[in-house]
Structure formats: structure tokens, C-alpha cells
N, C-alpha and C positions, 0 to 999 in steps of 0.2 A: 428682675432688677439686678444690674450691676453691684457686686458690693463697692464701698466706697474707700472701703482702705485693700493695702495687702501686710499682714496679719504672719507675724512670726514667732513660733514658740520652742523656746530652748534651742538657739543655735548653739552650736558646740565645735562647730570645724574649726582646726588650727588649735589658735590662743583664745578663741571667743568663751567667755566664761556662761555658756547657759543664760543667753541671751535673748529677751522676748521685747517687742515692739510693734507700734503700727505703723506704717507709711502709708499719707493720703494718696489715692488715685490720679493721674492728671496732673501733678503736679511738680516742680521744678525741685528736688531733693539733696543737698549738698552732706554726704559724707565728712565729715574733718579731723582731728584731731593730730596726736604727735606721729613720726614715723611708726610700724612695726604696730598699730595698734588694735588692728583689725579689722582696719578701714574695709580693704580688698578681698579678705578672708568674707567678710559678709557681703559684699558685694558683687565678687565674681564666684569666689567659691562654695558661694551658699545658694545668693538668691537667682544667677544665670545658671548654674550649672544643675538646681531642678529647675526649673524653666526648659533647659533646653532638654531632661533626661524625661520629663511629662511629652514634649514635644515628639519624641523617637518612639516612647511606648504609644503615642496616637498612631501611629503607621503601622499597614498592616503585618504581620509576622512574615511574609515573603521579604518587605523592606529590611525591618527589622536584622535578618540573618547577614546582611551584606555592610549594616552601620554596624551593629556592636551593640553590646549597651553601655549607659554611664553609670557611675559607681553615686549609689546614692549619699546626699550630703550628710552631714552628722546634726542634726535637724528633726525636732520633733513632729513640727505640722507648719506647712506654708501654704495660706488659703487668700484668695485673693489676686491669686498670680497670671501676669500675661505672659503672650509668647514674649521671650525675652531676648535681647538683639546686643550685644556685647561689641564696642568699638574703644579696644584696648591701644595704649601707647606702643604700638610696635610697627615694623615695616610692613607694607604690604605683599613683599614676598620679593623674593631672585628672581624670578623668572621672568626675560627680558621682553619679551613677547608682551608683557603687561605693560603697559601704557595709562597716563592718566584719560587718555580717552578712553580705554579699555575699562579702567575700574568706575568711572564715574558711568557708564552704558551712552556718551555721548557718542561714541564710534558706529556705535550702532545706530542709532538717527542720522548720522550726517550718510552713513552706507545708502539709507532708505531713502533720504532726500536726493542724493545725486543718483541712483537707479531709476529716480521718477522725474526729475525735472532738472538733470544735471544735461549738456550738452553732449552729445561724443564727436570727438574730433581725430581726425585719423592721423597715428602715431607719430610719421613717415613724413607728408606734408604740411598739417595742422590743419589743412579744412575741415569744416564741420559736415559729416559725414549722411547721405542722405539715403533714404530707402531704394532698395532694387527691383524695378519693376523683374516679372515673370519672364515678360519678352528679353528681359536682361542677363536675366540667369540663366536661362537655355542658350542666347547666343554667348554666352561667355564656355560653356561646356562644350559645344558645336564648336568652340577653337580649338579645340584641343586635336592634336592629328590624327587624323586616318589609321584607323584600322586599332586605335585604340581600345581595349578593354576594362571597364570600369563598373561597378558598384554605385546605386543613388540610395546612399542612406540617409535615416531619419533618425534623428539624436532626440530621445525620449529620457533618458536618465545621465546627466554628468558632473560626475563625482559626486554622489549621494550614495550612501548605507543602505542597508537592508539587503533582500533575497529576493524579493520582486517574483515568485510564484503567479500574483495573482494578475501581474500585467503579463508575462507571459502567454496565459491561457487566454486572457481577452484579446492579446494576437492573434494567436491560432485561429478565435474566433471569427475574427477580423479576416481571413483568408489568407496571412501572411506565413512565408515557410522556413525562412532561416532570420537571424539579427548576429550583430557583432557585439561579441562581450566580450569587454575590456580588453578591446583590439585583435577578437580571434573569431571569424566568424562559423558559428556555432546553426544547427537545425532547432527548431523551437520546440520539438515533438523528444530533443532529444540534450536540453540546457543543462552544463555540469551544474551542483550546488550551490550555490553562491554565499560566503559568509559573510554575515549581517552587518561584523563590525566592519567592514573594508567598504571604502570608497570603489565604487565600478562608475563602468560608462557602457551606456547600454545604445545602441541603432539599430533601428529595425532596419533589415537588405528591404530596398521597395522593387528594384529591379537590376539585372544584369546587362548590360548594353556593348554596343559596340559602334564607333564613330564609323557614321559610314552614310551616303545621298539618303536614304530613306527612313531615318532614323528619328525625324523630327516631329511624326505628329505622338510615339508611343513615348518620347522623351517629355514632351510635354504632359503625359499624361502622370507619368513617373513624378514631374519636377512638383506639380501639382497637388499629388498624393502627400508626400514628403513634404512638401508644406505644411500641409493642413494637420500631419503628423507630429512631425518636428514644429510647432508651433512659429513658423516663419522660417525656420533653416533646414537646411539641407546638407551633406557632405556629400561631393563625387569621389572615390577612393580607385582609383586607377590598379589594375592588377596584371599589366601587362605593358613592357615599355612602349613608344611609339615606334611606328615603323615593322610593328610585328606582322607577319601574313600566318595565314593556318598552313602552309606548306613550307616557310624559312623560322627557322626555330631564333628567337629573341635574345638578344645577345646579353642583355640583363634582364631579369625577370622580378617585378616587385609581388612578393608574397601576401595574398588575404590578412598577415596579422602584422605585416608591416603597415605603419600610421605615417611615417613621414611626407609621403606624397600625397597627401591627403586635400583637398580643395576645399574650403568652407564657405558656402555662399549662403546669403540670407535676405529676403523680400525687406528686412526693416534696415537694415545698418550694412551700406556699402560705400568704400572711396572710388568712384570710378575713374579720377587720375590715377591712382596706383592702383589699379582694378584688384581691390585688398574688400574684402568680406566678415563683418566681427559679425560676433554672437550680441542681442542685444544684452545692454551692462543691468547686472545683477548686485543686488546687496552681497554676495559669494566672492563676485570679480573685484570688488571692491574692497574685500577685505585680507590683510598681508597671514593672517592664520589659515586661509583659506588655501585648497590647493590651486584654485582658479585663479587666482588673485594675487598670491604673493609672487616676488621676482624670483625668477627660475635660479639665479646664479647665487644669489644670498638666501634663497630659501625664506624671504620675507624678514631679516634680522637688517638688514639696511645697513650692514657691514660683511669684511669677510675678515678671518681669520686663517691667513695665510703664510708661508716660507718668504721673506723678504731677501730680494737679491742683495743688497747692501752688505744685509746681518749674517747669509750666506758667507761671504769670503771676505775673511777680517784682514786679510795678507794678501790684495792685489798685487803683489809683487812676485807672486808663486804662478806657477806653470799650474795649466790645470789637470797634468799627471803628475804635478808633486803637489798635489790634495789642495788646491786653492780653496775647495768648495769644503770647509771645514766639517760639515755632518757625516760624508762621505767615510771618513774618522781612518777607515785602512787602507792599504797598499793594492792600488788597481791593478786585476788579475790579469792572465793573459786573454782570459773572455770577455770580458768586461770592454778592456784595452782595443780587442779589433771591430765592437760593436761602436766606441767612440773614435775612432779612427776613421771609422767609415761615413759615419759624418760629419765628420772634420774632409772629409775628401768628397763629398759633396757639394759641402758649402763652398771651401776651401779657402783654410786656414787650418794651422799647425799647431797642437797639443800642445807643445812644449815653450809655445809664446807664453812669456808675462799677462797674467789677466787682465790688468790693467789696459794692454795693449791690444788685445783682440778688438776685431768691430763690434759695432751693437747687434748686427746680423749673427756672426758665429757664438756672442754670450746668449742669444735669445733660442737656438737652434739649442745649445747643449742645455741649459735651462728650461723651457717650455718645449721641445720638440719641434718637430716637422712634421704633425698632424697626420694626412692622409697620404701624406710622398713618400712613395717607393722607395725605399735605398736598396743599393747592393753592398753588402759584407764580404769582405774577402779573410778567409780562416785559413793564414797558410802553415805547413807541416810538413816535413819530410815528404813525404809522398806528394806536397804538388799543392794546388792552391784551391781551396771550395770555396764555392761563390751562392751566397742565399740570399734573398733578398724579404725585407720587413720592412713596419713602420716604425721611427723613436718617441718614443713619450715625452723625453728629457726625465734630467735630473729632478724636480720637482714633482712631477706627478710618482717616482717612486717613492720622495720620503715625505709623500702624502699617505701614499699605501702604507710605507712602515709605522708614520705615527697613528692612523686611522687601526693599525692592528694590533700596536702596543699595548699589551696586557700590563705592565709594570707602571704605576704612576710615574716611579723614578724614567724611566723610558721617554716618557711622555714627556717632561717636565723636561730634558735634556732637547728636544726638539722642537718644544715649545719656544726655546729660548733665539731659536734663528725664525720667529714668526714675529707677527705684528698682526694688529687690528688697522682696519682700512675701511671708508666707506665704499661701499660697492660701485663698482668700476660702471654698470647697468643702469643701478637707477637712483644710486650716488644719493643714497642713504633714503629715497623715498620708500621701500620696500614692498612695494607693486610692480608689477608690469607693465608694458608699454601700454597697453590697451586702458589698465586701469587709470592709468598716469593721465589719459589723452583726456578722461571725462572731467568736463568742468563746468564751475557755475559761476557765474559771475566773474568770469575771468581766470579762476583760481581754483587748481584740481584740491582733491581732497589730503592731499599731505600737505598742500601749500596753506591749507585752513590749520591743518594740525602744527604747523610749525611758527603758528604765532601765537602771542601770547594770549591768555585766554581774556584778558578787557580787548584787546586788540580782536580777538574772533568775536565777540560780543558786540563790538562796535560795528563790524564787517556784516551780520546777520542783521543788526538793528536798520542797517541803510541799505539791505540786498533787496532788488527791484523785481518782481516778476511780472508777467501777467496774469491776467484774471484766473485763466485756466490754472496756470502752473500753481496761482497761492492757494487755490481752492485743493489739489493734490498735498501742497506740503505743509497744509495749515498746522496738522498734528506735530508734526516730525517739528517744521519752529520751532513750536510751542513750548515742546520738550530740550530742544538745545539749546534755548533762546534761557527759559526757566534754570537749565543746570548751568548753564555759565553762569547765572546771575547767583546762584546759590555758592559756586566757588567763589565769588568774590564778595561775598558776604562773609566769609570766614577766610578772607585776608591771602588768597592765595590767586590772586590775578596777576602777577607777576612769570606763573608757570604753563610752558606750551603742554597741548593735548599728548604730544609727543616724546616727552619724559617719560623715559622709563621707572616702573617701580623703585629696581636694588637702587635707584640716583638721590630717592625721595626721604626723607628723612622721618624720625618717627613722631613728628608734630604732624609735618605737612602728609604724612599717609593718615593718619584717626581722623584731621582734619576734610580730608579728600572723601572719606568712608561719611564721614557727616552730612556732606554736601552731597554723597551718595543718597543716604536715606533720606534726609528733607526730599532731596527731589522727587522719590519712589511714593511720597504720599501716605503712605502706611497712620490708619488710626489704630489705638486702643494699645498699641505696642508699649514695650518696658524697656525703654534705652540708657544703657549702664554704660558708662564714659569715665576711662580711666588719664585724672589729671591733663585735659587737654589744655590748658593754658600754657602749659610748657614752652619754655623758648618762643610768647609772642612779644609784639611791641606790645604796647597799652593801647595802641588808637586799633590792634588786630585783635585785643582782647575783647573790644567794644563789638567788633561783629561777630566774634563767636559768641558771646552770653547774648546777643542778639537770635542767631540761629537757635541755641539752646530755646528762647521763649518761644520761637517760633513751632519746633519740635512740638513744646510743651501744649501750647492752645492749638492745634492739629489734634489735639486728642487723646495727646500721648505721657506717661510719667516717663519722666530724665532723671534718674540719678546721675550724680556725678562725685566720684572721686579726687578729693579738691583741698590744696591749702590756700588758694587765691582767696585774697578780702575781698574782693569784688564782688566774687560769685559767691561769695555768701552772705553778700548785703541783698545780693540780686534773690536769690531762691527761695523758694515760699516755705521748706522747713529743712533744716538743721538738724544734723545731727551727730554729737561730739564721742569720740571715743576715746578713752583712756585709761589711765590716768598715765600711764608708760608705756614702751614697747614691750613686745616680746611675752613673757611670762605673765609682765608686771603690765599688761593691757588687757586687751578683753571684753572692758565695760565699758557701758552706754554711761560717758557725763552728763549730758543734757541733750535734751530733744527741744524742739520748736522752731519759735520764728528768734532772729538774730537777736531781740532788747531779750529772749530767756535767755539766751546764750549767755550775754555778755553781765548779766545779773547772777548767774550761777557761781557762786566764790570758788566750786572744788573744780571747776573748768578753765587749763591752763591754756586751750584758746581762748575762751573769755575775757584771762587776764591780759592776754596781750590786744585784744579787739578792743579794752574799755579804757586800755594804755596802762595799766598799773605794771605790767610789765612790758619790756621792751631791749631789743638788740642793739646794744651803742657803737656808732662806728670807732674803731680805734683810735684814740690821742696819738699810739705811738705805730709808725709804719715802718715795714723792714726797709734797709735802705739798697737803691737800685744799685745792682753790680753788672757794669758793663760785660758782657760774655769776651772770654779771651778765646786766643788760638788753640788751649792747652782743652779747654771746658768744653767748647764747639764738636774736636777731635773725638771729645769723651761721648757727647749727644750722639753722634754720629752714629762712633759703633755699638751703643744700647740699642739705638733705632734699628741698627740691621743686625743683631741678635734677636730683637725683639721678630 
């Protein structure tokens, strides 16, 4: 048998004066009293934090070594205690990567549901993308030219952890005698190490070939194999340019661990207008943390954080050898000098024009470079003039380099100041890829769901049409999205998209979010400690949070909550007063029970004020309004920017 209370004897942490109680089981518990009184002393730092230090000594001593332990509370015996789950007033963290879909685990469903019954549509033209017969995939390979040299490998591992030992050995088993890891093709009898924590990509070689009239019945047997391998796809990786003979040597030659040229074809997911070839879509591909997934040029942050041409040159009216480009900061050398000179005589246009006045072509050449174009430099000298030739970065990828290797925050901070935040130019603030961008349901990829509001996504799900097949797939996955959107807006936050970042969130609407978290997780028998969430609601948002709270509560579960709201302590099934002052002068339990003991306890100065005998009067007299002047304004200003 369950006991029925949880059982406290002699707490002592902080200001608590040797304090012993019971709290029933199961049920909805309101903490109150004056500030400083010991509200949270017994509620986070007594009764969560053995809760949670019982919880660590249950794991085994290998766990144990890598958490810590906690320092035990100042506490005689607490018996009766669940695992305890603590949803404090504070943010849900910096880190931008977090998302209200992220913390509430909706991202995670909606990943599941569009990997299984979302549409794919190719990037490029938008048609919806259909499977590639066999006969398709060899004549697409048989195009490729004469006398071509190529690799058919079979993609068995991408981007997943571990050391993979034991697939190895069941290759070898398998008859097979080399694979490419993490783009190097390696002998299987003879695989480097692999460490565990790092993302690889593993292919097994199925065969080596060469385009050539007699090539088609061992190609299909290849293409075949690597199917059944590679679970529908296949890579051709070309290792020898077109046009090569065994007797005229190749005039570029691409290297076994170069991946660029790489071919991707797959029996499920091909565009045969753009004769383009995906990987089928993955909860992975779908997700902006992931490496498959997120967009290559913002790294999944659906912004960049870059040098702005603007904030660059505050004095278009300068020459761009009398330092237009402000970060530049010193006096261009005479090296420096003939390496921009020389693309200036490329492009052609002259140094010493007004910035202002150059074209968009010669700002965009000294700023972003000229990629892969040859230039020639002329370095002239007494002795005559040498001529080299390179490629330019531009201005901007070096004081990329510089701020990316500044040691010095000051450093940093001074370079900072000619950036700007931007949504991403790619996928302009989606933070996926093309591929993952292309999948959709009901008309609407999976950021297009994230960027509306959450009654608005709820409505969208409530009317989304499948058929039989599909709803019989995503029945669970619904259920579960369908259920957490309903729960965030039971606690007053349907107003806010999936897409909200954490550091954006406030420290209502984050406790609140973590509530809607746990309702949704189901969790019985738990001990949920809530510090003052009514904070900063209306009254009609107050109504669906002590809503949620009941709900928590008959789920199975005791709710404490850290609380001076009248509401929620007419709502709660027992009370419990601390006082009589802060600080020193607190410590002790005024009364315990249901709210008519409360309010019947004369030395309970919530009491007094719940049964009206005391009370807070608005002022007869108010300070009178003073219009702010020009002199006052000045004054706000520069506290602000000391501050």
C-alpha cells in the first residue's frame, strides 16, 4: 500500500524553524504566506531537492560518477516522497536552437508524421516526386560517358555515432572487400578506429566499373545488390574524369575521397524532369539540429550573422585606398595594394574612385571576391615586373577569418559592430534544407506549420484530410500533437508559434510551456512543485491554468504550488500558511488545512486579509502627472546607455 501522506520531520534549511508536517497524497497543495517566509525554502530546497538526491543515489555507481552527488537537505526524515519534478519561475534557457516546439516534444511528432505520410516534392520544380524504377537507375548511370570510371556504393550508415565493429565483420561475412568511411575509401580487413562520439557515413564499394558496350548485365547486378543493401539507394561516385583512355592520361582526375561528384539515385524518391534523386525523407532530414536536415549556409539557426556592406563604409565619399572599408582600420601596404590593384584591372575600375561611385560589380568583386577566377598580379620592383597568379576572397571572408580567430572579447566586440543579423538568404529563416523544405502535408511544409500560431496549428490538424492508409500510420503521431496543442492552450498560450525561440519567452510563458509539457507526458504518481505561476496572467488565463493544475492533480499526481493568488487557494484542497514574518522572523507553519481553517486562524495574517479584516486601500491621494521635458528625457537617455 501506498502511504497516504508525505511526512516531514524537523526541516531546518534556511529560516525554517524545525518544522514537521503532513501533506495528503494526490492532491492540489497551496503553499502561502508573507514574502521571505519559507515558502520555497520547504518547497524547492527541502522537499525537490531530496526528491531529486534519492533519485541519483537510485542509479547505479558508474551513473552516479559522471552526475555528482547533492548535498543533503537540513531535514530529519521525509517519508512518503515521490519522484519530484520541479517547474520553477525562470526561462527556459539561451539557447536558440530551443524552440517552443523543441521543449514542448511537438517537433518531434510533427518530424514523425511528415517522414510517414508527408508528400515529397522536388525542390527545383515542385512536382511530387515519384519512385525510380531499376530499369531507370541503370539507364541513368549507362549516360554517363564512355570510358568513365566509377564506384556503386551502398549507404548503410549516415551520419550516426558509434564504431560499427560489428557491421564491419558481418561485411566481410557477406563477401564484401572494401567501403568508404567518411569519404575515404578504406579495406574492410583493414578499417581505422572509429570514434564513437562523431557522426560518420559509412558505404559499402559493391563494385568498380567502367562505362563501356558490355557493361550492362554485371551493372545491373551491381545496381541490384546496392539496393537491397542500401535499403533503396545507391551512390555512383565517379573516380576518373570523362573522356579518359588507359593509354592518354586524364586531364582532371577526381580522387576515391573526394564526394563532390557524387550521384545519388534511389528506387523510392526520384524527379525524372530534373532527373534529381533524394534519399527517402527521414525524421533526421527533417530536423534543423540535425546534420541532415538543417540548412547548410545558416547551419539550421534560420538567420546569419554577418559583415554588412552598409555598416562597412560609413564615408562613401572615400576612395577605397583611403580606407572607405572602415574595419580595414590601417594604411594599405604595398602588398596588399598590388593584390587589389590587380582586381581592380580585372574587373576594371580604379582604386582611388569615391565608393560611392564604383559599380555594383567592382563593390561586390572587392567585398565578396571573384570565387574560382584566375587573376594575374603584377609585383613590380626595380628589377622588372613578376607576374603570379591566384584567386580573391574579398574583403569580407578575411574579417571573417579575423573575427572567427579573435581571442580578445574587446576584439570581437569592435567587429561585431560592422555585422548585423539577417534571415538567411537560403531558406530565409526556414532553417532546413531544400529537400527538407520540399516535404509537405496538406499543402504546408513543416516550418509553414511551425510558423503559425499554435490555435491556428490546432485548427489546421483538427481539418487535415488523409486517407485510410495514411490516418491508420499517423494515428499516434495526431494524437499526440493534436493533445499538446490542446494543452498549451489550456494554459493561455495559443497566441504563440512552435517557432519561438526560448531566450524570446518570458518567465510565465516558459513554467507555463514546461506545464503543458508535463500534462502532455502523462506521468502518474509524480510530485509537481510550481513556483508562483499565475504571475503576469489575465484572470480569464488564470482560469486555465488552475484548470490544468486539477487536471495534473486527478492524473494521479500531488501539485504543490508556491502561491499568493486568492484563487488558487480557494481552488486547492489544503493550505498551508507560513509565517508570521520574513527572514529570521519566519520559519513557521500558521495554519494548515482547507481555506474556512485558514481564514478562522486569528494569528494568520493571510487569514486576515482572506476574511477581509485586513486589507490594502487604494490611495485617496496620487502623485501628480509631470509631463517629461527635453532636459528629463536627455537625462533617461544617458542612464540607459551607462546602464
Amino acid at each position: 500500500m501506498e502511504p497516504a501522506t508525505i511526512t516531514v520531520k524537523g526541516a531546518r534549511e534556511h529560516n525554517l524553524r524545525d518544522i514537521s508536517l503532513k501533506l495528503p497524497r494526490g492532491k492540489l497543495i497551496c503553499l502561502t504566506g508573507v514574502s521571505g517566509s519559507g515558502k520555497s525554502s520547504f518547497a524547492f530546497d527541502t522537499l525537490f531537492a531530496e526528491g531529486q538526491r534519492r533519485y541519483l543515489e537510485s542509479l547505479s555507481s558508474y551513473a552516479r560518477q559522471f552526475l555528482g552527488q547533492l548535498p543533503k537537505p537540513d531535514v530529519d526524515q521525509i517519508s512518503g516522497l515521490s519522484p519530484a519534478i520541479s517547474i520553477q519561475q525562470k526561462t527556459s534557457g539561451w539557447n536558440p536552437r530551443s524552440t517552443v516546439g523543441t521543449i514542448t516534444q511537438i517537433n518531434d511528432y510533427l518530424r514523425v508524421l511528415f517522414a510517414r505520410v508527408g508528400s515529397q516534392h522536388c525542390p527545383k520544380c515542385g512536382q511530387v516526386i515519384s519512385a525510380q524504377t531499376r530499369e531507370q537507375i541503370i539507364a541513368r548511370i549507362l549516360s554517363l560517358p564512355k570510358q568513365t570510371r566509377f564506384l556503386v556504393l551502398a549507404p548503410v550508415v549516415r551520419g550516426q555515432k558509434g564504431e560499427y565493429k560489428d557491421l564491419f565483420a558481418d561485411m566481410i561475412r557477406q563477401g564484401y572487400a572494401r567501403a568508404r568511411v567518411d569519404g575515404e575509401v578504406v579495406s574492410l580487413s583493414d578499417v581505422p578506429k572509429l570514434a564513437r562520439h562523431i557522426r560518420h557515413h559509412i558505404e559499402i564499394v559493391i563494385d568498380r566499373l567502367i562505362i563501356q558496350a558490355t557493361l550492362r548485365p554485371r551493372l545491373a547486378e551491381a545496381v541490384e545488390a546496392a539496393l537491397k543493401l542500401g535499403n533503396g539507394t545507391l551512390i555512383v561516385h565517379p573516380v576518373e574524369s570523362p573522356g579518359a583512355t588507359k593509354k592518354e592520361k586524364p586531364k582532371k582526375r577526381t580522387s576515391e575521397k573526394d564526394t563532390s561528384g557524387d550521384i545519388l539515385l534511389s528506387s523510392h524518391y526520384a524527379c525524372t524532369t530534373c532527373d534529381l534523386s533524394f534519399e527517402p525523407p527521414t525524421p533526421q532530414l527533417l530536423s534543423f539540429n540535425a546534420p541532415s536536415g538543417m540548412c547548410p549556409t545558416c547551419d539550421g539557426m534560420g538567420e546569419t550573422f554577418d559583415f554588412d556592406p552598409e555598416l562597412l563604409v560609413p564615408d562613401p565619399k572615400k576612395s577605397f585606398l583611403k580606407l572607405a572599408i572602415a574595419p580595414m582600420r590601417t594604411r594599405i601596404g604595398r602588398w596588399r595594394r598590388h593584390i587589389y590593384r590587380g582586381v581592380a584591372n580585372h574587373v576594371g575600375f580604379d582604386l582611388n574612385t569615391p565608393w560611392q561611385k564604383l559599380s555594383k560589380k567592382a563593390k561586390n568583386a572587392l567585398l565578396y571576391g571573384l570565387g574560382d577566377t584566375h587573376i594575374t598580379f603584377e609585383w613590380r620592383w626595380s628589377g622588372g615586373v613578376w607576374r603570379h597568379g591566384a584567386t580573391f576572397d574579398g574583403i569580407i571572408a578575411d574579417l571573417r577569418d579575423k573575427h572567427r580567430k579573435a581571442k580578445s572579447s574587446f576584439v570581437r566586440a569592435y567587429y561585431e559592430k560592422y555585422m548585423q543579423r539577417r534571415s538567411c538568404p537560403d531558406c530565409h529563416g526556414g532553417r532546413l534544407n531544400t529537400q527538407a523544405l520540399a516535404v509537405r502535408l496538406g499543402g504546408l511544409n513543416i516550418n509553414d506549420i511551425s510558423a503559425l500560431s499554435i490555435h491556428e496549428a490546432r485548427t489546421f490538424f483538427s481539418q487535415l484530410k488523409l486517407s485510410q492508409t495514411q490516418q491508420y500510420i499517423a494515428e499516434e503521431a495526431l494524437k499526440q500533437i493534436s493533445g499538446r496543442l490542446g494543452f498549451l492552450c489550456d494554459v493561455g498560450l495559443s497566441y504563440l508559434t512552435l517557432e519561438r525561440t526560448a531566450p524570446t519567452l518570458s518567465g510565465g510563458e516558459s513554467q507555463r510551456i514546461r506545464l503543458a509539457s508535463q500534462i502532455g507526458a502523462g506521468l502518474v504518481g509524480v510530485l509537481y512543485i510550481l513556483d508562483e505561476p499565475s504571475i503576469g496572467l489575465h484572470a480569464r488565463d488564470n482560469d486555465k491554468l488552475l484548470q490544468s493544475l486539477c487536471h495534473l492533480r486527478d492524473m494521479g499526481n500531488t501539485v504543490i504550488v508556491v502561491e499568493h493568488d486568492e484563487q488558487t487557494m480557494r481552488i486547492a484542497d489544503e493550505i498551508v500558511d507560513f509565517g508570521p514574518g520574513p527572514g529570521v522572523r519566519g520559519g513557521k507553519i500558521m495554519a494548515q488545512g482547507s481555506l474556512q481553517t485558514l481564514m478562522r486562524n486569528k494569528s494568520s495574517i493571510t487569514g486576515r486579509y482572506l476574511r477581509g479584516q485586513e486589507r490594502i486601500d487604494i490611495p485617496t491621494k496620487r502623485r501628480p502627472v509631470v509631463k517629461p521635458t527635453a532636459s528629463t528625457t536627455k537625462q533617461r537617455k544617458t542612464k540607459a546607455s551607462k546602464r
